[in-house]
C-alpha positions in Angstrom: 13.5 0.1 13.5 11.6 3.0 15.2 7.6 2.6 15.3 6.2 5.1 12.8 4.0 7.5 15.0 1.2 7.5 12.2 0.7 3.4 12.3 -2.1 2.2 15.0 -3.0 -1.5 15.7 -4.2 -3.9 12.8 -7.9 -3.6 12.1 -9.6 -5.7 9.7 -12.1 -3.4 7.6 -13.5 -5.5 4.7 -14.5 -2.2 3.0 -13.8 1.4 3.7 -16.0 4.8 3.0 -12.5 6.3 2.9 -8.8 5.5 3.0 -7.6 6.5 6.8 -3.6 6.9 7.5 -1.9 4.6 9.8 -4.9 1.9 9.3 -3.7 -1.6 8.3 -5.2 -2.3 5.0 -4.9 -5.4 2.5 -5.0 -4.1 -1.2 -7.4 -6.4 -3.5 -7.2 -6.4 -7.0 -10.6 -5.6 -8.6 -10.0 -8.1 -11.9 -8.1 -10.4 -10.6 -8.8 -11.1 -7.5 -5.3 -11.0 -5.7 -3.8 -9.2 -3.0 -0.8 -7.2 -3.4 2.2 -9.3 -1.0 5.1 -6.9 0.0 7.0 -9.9 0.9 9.9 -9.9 3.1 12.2 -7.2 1.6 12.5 -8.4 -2.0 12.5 -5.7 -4.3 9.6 -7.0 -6.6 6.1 -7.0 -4.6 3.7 -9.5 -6.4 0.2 -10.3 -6.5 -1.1 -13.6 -4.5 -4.6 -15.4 -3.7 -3.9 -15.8 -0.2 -6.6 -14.8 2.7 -5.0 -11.4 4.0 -6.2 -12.0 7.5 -3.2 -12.6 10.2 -0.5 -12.5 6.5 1.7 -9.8 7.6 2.9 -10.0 3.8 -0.3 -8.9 2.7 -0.8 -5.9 5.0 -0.1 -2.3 4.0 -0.6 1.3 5.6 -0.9 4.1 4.1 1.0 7.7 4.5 0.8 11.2 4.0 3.3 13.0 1.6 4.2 16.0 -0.2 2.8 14.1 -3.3 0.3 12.4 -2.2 0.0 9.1 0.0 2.9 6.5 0.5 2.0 3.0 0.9 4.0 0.9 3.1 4.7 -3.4 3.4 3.9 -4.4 7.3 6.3 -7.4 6.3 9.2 -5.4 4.9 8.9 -1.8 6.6 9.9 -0.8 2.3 7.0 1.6 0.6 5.8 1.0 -3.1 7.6 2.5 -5.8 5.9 3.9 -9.0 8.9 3.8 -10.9 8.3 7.1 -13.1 6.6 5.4 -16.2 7.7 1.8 -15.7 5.2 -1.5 -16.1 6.0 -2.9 -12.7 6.2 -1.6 -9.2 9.4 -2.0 -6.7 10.0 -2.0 -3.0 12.6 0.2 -1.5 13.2 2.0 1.7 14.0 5.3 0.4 12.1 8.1 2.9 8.7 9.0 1.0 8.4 12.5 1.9 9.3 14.4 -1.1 9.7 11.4 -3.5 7.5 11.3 -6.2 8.1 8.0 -7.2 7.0 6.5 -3.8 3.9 9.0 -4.2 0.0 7.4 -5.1 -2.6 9.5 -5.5 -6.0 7.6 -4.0 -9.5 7.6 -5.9 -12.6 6.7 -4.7 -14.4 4.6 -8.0 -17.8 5.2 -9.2 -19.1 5.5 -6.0 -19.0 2.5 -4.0 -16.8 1.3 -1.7 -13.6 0.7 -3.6 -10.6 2.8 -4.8 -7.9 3.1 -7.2 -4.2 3.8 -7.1 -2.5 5.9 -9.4 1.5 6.3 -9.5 1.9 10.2 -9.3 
């Protein structure tokens, strides 16, 4: 697999004034607790209580579309799908450019440190 040009070296950054592109991120669930695990190429991601730290599974980076932003497994090299209405998020490899589905839209939360993800 080619190296994506937009992906630099894995940082840890507990919390962020702003979501940067190519930056290795773990994403934390707010009410539970959990990180989201792109595991290794399954189709369903799932949430876990494992430390993200060194857990390829656990790491995610972020890119610019047409849409919005893409997020993308470290593990699986598949991006996060919305799914157009749908409960539950996928996994899949399909290119992210000018897919909506595999679009997020990125919100800073009443203004601290955290953000939310919306499907677009």
């Amino acid at each position: 697999m080619a190296k994506d040009p937009n992906e630099v070296k894995a940082q840890e950054i507990p919390v962020v004034d702003k979501v940067i592109v190519g930056v290795v991120y773990a994403i934390k669930s707010i009410s539970s607790g959990k990180y989201l695990d792109g595991r290794g190429g399954e189709k369903d991601p799932l949430m876990t209580n494992r430390y993200p730290k060194g857990d390829k599974f656990l790491n995610w980076t972020i890119k610019k579309t047409n849409h919005g932003y893409a997020i993308k497994s470290k593990s699986s090299g598949n991006y996060l799908d919305g799914r157009g209405g749908e409960k539950n998020p996928l996994m899949t490899n399909r290119d992210p450019e000018n897919d909506k589905y595999l679009s997020w839209t990125i919100v800073k939360t009443n203004g601290d440190k955290r953000f939310a993800l919306k499907s677009v």
